[in-house]
matplotlib code that plots the C-alpha trace (Angstrom):
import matplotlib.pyplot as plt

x = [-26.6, -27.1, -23.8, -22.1, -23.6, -22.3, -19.2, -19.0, -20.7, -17.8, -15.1, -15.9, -15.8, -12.5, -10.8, -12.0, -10.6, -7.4, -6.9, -8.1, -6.0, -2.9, -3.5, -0.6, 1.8, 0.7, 1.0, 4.6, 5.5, 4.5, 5.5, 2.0, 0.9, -2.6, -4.2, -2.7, -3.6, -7.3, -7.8, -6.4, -8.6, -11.6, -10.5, -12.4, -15.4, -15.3, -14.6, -17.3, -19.9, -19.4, -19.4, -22.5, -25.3, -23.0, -23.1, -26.6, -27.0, -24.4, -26.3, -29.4, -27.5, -25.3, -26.5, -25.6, -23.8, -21.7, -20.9, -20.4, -17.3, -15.3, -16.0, -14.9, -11.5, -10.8, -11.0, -9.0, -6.0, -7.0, -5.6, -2.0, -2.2, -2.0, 1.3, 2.7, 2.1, 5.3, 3.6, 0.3, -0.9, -0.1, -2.2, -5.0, -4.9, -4.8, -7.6, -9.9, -9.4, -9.4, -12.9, -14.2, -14.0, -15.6, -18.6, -19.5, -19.3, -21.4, -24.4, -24.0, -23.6, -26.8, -28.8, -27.7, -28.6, -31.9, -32.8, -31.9, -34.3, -36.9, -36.0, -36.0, -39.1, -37.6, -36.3, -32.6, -31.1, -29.7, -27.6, -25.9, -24.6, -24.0, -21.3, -20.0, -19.8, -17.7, -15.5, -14.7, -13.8, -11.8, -9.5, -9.3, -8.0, -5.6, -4.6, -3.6, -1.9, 0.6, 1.0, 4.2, 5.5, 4.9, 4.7, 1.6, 2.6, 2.8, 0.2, -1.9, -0.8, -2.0, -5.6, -5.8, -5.0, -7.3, -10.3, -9.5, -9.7, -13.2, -14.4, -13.2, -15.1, -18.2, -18.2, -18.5, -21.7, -23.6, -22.6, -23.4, -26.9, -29.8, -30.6, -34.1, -33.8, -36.5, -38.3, -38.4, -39.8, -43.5, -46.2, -48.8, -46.1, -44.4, -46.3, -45.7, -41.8, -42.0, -44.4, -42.3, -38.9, -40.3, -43.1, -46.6, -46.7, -47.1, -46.0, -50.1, -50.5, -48.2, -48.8, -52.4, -52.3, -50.3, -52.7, -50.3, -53.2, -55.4, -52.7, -54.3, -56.9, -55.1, -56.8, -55.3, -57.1, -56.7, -59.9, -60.2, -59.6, -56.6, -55.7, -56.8, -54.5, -51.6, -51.8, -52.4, -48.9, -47.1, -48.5, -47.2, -43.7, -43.7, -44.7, -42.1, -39.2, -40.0, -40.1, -36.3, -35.4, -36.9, -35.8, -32.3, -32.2, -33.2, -29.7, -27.8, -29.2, -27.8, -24.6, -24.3, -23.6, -21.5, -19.2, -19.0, -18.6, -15.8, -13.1, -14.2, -15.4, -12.0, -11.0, -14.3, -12.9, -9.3, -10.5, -12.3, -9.1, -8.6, -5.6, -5.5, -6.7, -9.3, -10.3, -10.6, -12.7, -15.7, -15.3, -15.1, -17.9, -20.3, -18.7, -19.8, -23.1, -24.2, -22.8, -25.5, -27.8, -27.6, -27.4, -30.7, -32.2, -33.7, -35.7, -36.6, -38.2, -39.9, -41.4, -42.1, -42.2, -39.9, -41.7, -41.3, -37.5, -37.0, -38.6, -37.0, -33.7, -33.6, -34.9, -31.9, -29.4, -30.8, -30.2, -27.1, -25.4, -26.5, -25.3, -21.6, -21.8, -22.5, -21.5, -18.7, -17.9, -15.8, -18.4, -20.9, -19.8, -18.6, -22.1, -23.7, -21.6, -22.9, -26.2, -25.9, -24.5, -27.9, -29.7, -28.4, -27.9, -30.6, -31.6, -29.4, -30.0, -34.1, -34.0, -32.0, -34.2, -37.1, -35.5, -34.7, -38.1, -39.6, -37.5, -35.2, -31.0, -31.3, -33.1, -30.5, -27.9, -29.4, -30.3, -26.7, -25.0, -27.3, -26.5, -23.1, -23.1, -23.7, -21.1, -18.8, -20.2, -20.6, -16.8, -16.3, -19.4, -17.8, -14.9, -16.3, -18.4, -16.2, -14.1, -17.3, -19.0, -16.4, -16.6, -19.1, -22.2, -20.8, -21.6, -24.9, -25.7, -26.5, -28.9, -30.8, -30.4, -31.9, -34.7, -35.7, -34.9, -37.6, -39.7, -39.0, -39.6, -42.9, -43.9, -42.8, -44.2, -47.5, -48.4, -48.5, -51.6, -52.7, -51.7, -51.0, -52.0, -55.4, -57.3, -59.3, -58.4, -59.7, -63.2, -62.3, -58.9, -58.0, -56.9, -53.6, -53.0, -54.0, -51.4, -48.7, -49.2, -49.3, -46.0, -44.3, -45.4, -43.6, -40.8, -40.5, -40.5, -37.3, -35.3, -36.0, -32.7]
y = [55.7, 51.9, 52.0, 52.9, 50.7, 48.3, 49.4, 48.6, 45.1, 44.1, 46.1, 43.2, 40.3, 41.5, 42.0, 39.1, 37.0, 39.2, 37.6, 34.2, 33.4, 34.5, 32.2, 29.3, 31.7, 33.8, 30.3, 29.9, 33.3, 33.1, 29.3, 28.3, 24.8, 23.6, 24.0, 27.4, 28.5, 26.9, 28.8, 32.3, 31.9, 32.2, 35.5, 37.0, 35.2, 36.3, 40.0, 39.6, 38.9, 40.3, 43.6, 42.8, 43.6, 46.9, 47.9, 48.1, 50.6, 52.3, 52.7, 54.1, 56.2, 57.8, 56.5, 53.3, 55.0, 56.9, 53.6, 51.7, 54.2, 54.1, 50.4, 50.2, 52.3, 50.2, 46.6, 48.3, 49.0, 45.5, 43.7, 44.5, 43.2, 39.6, 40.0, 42.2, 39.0, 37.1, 34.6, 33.0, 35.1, 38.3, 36.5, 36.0, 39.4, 40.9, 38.8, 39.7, 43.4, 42.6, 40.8, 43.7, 45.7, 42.8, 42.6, 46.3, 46.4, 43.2, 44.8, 48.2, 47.7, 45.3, 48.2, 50.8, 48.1, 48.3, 51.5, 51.3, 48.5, 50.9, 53.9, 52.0, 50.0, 47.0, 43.7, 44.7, 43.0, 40.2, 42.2, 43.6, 39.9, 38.9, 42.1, 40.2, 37.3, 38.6, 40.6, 38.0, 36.0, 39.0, 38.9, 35.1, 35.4, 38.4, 36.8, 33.2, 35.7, 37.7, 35.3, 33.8, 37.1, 39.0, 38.4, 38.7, 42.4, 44.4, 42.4, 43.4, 47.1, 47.5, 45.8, 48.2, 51.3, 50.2, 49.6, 52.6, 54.7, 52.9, 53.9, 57.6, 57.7, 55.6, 57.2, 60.6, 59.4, 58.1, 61.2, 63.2, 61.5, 61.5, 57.9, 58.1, 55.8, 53.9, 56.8, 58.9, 56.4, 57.8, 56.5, 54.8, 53.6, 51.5, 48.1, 48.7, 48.7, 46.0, 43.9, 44.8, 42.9, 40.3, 39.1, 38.3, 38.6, 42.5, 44.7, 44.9, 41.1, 40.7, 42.9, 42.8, 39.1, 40.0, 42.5, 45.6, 47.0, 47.5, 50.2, 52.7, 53.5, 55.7, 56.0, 58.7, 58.1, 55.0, 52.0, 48.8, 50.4, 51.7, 48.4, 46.7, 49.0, 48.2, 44.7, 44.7, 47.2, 44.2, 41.2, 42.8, 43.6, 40.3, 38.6, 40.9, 39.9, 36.3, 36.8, 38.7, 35.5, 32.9, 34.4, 34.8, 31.2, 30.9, 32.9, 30.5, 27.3, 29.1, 29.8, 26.6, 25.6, 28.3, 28.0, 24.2, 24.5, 27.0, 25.1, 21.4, 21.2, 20.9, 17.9, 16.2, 16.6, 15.3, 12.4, 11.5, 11.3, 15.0, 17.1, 20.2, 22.3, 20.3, 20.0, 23.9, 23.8, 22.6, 26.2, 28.1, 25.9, 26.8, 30.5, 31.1, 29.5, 31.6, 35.1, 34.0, 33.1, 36.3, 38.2, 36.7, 37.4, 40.3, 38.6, 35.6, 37.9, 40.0, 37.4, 34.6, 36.2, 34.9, 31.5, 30.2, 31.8, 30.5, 26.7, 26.2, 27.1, 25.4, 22.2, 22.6, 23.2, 19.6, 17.8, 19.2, 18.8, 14.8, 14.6, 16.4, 14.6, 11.1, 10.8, 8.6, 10.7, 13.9, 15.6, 15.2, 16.1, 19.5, 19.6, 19.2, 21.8, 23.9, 23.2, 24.1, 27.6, 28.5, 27.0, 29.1, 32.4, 34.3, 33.3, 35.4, 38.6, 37.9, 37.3, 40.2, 42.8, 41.5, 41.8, 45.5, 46.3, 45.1, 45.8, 47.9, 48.2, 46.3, 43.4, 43.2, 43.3, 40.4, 38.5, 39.4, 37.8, 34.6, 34.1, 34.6, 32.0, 29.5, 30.2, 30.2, 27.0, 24.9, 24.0, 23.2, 20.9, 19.1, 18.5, 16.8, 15.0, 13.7, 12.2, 9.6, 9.4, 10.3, 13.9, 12.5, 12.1, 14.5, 17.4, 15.9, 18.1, 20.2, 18.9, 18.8, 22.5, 23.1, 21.0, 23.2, 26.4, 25.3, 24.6, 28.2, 30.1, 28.2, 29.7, 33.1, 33.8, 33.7, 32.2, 34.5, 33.7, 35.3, 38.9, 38.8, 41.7, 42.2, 40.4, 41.8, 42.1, 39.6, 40.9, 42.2, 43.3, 46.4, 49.6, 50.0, 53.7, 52.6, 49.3, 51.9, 54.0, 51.1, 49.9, 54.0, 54.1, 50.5, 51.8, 55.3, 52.9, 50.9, 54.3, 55.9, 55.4]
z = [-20.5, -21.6, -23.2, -19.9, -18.1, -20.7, -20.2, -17.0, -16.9, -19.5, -17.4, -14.6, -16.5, -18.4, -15.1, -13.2, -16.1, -16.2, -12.9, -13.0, -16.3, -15.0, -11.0, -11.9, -12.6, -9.3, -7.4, -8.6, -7.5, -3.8, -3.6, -2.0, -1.8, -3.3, 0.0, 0.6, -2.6, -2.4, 1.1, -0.3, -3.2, -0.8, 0.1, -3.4, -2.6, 1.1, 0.6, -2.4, -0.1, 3.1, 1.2, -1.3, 2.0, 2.5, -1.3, -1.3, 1.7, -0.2, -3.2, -1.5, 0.5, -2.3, -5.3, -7.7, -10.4, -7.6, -5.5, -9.5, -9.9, -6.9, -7.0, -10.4, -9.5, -6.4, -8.0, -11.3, -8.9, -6.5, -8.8, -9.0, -5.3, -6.2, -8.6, -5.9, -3.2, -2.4, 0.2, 0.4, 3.2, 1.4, -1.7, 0.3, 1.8, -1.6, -2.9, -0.5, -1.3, -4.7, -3.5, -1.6, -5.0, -7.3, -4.6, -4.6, -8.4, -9.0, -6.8, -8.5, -11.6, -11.5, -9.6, -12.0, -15.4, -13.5, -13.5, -17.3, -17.8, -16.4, -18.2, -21.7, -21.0, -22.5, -21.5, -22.0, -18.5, -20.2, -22.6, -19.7, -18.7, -21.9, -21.8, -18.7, -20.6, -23.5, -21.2, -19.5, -22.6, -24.2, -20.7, -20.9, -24.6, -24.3, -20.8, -22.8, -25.7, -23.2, -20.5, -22.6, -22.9, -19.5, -16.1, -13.7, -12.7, -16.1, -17.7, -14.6, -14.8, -18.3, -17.3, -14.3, -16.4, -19.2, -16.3, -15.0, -18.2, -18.3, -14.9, -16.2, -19.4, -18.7, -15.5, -16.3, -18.9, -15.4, -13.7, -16.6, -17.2, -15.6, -14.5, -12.4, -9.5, -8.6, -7.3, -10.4, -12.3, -13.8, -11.1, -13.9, -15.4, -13.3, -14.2, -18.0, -17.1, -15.2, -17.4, -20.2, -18.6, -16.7, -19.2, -18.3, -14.7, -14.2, -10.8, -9.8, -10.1, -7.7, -5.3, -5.7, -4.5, -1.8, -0.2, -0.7, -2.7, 0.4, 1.4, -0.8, 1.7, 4.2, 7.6, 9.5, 12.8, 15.4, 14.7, 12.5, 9.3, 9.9, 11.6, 8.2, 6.0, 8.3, 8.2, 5.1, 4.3, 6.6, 4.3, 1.1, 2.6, 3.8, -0.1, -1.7, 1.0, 0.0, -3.6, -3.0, -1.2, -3.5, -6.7, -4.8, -4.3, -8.2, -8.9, -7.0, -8.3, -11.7, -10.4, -8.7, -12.3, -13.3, -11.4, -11.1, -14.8, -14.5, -12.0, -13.0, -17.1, -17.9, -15.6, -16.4, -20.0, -19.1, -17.0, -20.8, -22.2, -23.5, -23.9, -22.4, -25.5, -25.9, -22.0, -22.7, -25.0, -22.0, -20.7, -24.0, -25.0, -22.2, -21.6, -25.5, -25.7, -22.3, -24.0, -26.9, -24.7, -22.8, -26.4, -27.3, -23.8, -24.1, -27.6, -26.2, -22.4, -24.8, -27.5, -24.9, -21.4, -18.0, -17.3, -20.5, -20.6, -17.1, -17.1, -20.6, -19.4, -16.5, -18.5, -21.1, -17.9, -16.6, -19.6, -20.7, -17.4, -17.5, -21.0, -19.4, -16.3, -17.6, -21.0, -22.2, -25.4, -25.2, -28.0, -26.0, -22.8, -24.6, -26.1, -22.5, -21.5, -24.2, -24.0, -20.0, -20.9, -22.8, -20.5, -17.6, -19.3, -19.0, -14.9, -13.3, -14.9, -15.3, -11.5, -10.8, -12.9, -10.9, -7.4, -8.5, -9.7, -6.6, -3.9, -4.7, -3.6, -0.8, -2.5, -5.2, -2.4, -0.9, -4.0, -5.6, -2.3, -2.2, -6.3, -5.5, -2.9, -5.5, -7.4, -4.5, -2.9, -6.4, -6.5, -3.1, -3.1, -6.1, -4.8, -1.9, -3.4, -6.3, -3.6, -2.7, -5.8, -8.5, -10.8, -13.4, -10.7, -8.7, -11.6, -12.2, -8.8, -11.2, -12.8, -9.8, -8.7, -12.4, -11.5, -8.2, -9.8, -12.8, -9.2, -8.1, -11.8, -11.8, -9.1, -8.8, -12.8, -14.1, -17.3, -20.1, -21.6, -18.3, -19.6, -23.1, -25.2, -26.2, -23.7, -21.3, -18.1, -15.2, -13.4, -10.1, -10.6, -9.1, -10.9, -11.9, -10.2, -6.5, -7.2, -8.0, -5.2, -2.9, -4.1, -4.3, -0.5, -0.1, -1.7, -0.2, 3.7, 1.9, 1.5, 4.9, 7.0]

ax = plt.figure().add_subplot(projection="3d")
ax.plot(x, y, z, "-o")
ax.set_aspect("equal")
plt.show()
């Protein structure tokens, strides 16, 4: 089951860099302009997320590892659309069903990795990435092999038949397997799961603070208690819709960086002086040091718990990117660049596991599309402001975004002193049991149609 799922995360990131590597030779095929090609390339991005908020109603509707697969299928054979293009309107076309495809497997694949988080007990999310991340950099290097030797549409053809004997075979495990959802998974055991993956702050913690726990008492007749229980149901849905949205905003701040990494390392690198093997190596550098980072993930969540992971990432993002941004010397831009890929690894799929834990489908759907926002507004937002204040301040932005997403993990974790093994726990808090029922009936309200 965790090996499929696997599968799949590096079945995303092989064929999103299958694409990506091969995008000047695509330009010189359908003739576009810079502009034309900047405008079609929004068409991923747009189909992305206008489909990410449907993918999630999907995946309550007909399941994750159901919506994962035809996804999967639809973004394998998406991406012969762009070598078949012959003008950019036809390229952007293609790219947003190519885009359609990407969206609904980002969100699934995430929702599916999280029910495996909770069915293993252990903080395992960031393993998941860190297959994105070396998928991602197998495409990239078989893409820079083969594009000398084929063009666009048969080195595309081979991807899409090797992603779709994936789908087929790591399919048929999810299928095959029985992956509880959310709902199956053990009532008292919920706030171990979630304790064990996002560190010290557990599920009843949360909740408890936000008054969901008072939903245990159930009045079945009109009068103040009843009123009581209500308003105290609407509080808790209320704390956990903010929480989606906060730790949503945390995603983006990372892939803010990401992806402002991704289309300008190399010319921060080139306007030092570099050739262009060595501009590469700002991307490889920061693509490699994130895979690690992501490997090491699951270690660091379980040894040191989120807030540590979190704020310490987001403080090596900040200094890294000022180091890349503002350096004069090409090592240490690439070292900046490296030191931002650690830093940012593990946010993304920490904030993700949470979001899933808590609310479920929808809130990865919603949390997926804001962190993919970032990513698809940290270019743009470069570019503009390079124009004014030149690309080396311009990429200290992120440096900044670091800084408010070290704000948000502060707040949305709990120190893990708080809850660490051993101690006894605080006077006054409430059992587990009525916590976990409080937050089943919260989650049994999120799947009604």
């Amino acid at each position: 089951m965790r090996a499929a799922a696997t599968a799949f995360f590096a079945f995303g990131g092989f064929i999103f860099a299958t694409w990506a590597v091969r995008i000047p030779a695509v330009k010189a095929a359908t003739g576009a302009s810079p502009a034309e090609l900047g405008i079609a390339l929004l068409g991923v991005s747009g189909g992305a997320i206008a489909t990410m908020a449907l993918s999630g109603v999907l995946c309550r509707r007909f399941g994750a590892p159901r919506v994962l697969i035809c996804g999967a299928a639809w973004l394998s054979l998406a991406l012969l659309l762009p070598a078949l293009a012959r003008s950019a309107v036809a390229l952007g076309l293609g790219l947003v069903v190519f885009g359609i495809g990407y969206g609904c497997v980002n969100v699934a694949s995430n929702i599916v990795a999280v029910d495996v988080v909770a069915v293993l007990r252990r903080p395992v999310m960031p393993s998941f990435h860190a297959a994105w991340s070396l998928g991602g950099l197998a495409g990239a290097a078989i893409g820079g092999l083969l594009a000398p030797r084929l063009a666009p549409l048969p080195h595309f053809a081979i991807a899409t038949l090797l992603g779709l004997a994936v789908t087929l075979v790591a399919g048929r495990v999810l299928l095959t397997t029985a992956l509880p959802g959310s709902a199956a998974l053990p009532g008292h055991d919920v706030p171990t799961a979630v304790r064990a993956e996002i560190g010290p702050e557990t599920l009843e913690s949360a909740v408890t603070r936000a008054g969901v726990a008072g939903a245990r008492a159930e009045p079945t007749g009109p009068g103040p208690a009843g009123t009581v229980s209500a308003s105290a149901g609407v509080s808790g849905r209320v704390h956990v819709w903010r929480m989606v949205l906060l730790l949503g905003a945390l995603a983006a701040c990372s892939t803010y960086g990401e992806g402002s990494v991704t289309d300008w390392g190399a010319l921060r690198l080139h306007g030092l002086g570099a050739g262009a093997g060595l501009a590469a190596a700002g991307y490889a550098a920061f693509a490699l040091a994130e895979a690690c980072g992501r490997l090491a993930g699951s270690w660091l969540l379980a040894r040191f718990g989120q807030r540590a992971v979190l704020v310490s990432g987001g403080i090596a993002t900040c200094a890294g990117m000022l180091g890349a941004a503002l350096a004069p010397s090409i090592p240490v831009v690439v070292a900046g660049f490296a030191l931002a890929g650690l830093g940012v690894a593990n946010a993304f799929p920490a904030a993700m596991t949470r979001v899933g834990l808590l609310a479920g489908p929808h809130g990865v759907a919603i949390a997926s599309t804001l962190g993919y926002g970032g990513f698809l507004l940290g270019p743009p937002a470069i570019g503009f402001l390079a124009g004014t204040l030149g690309l080396g301040p311009s990429l200290a932005t992120v440096s900044f975004l670091a800084v408010v997403a070290v704000a948000i993990a502060w707040f949305v974790t709990a120190d893990a002193r708080q809850h660490s093994p051993g101690k006894a726990e605080p006077a006054g808090r409430r059992p587990a049991g009525s916590v976990t029922l409080a937050m089943r009936r919260f989650r049994r309200e999120q799947r009604r149609p």
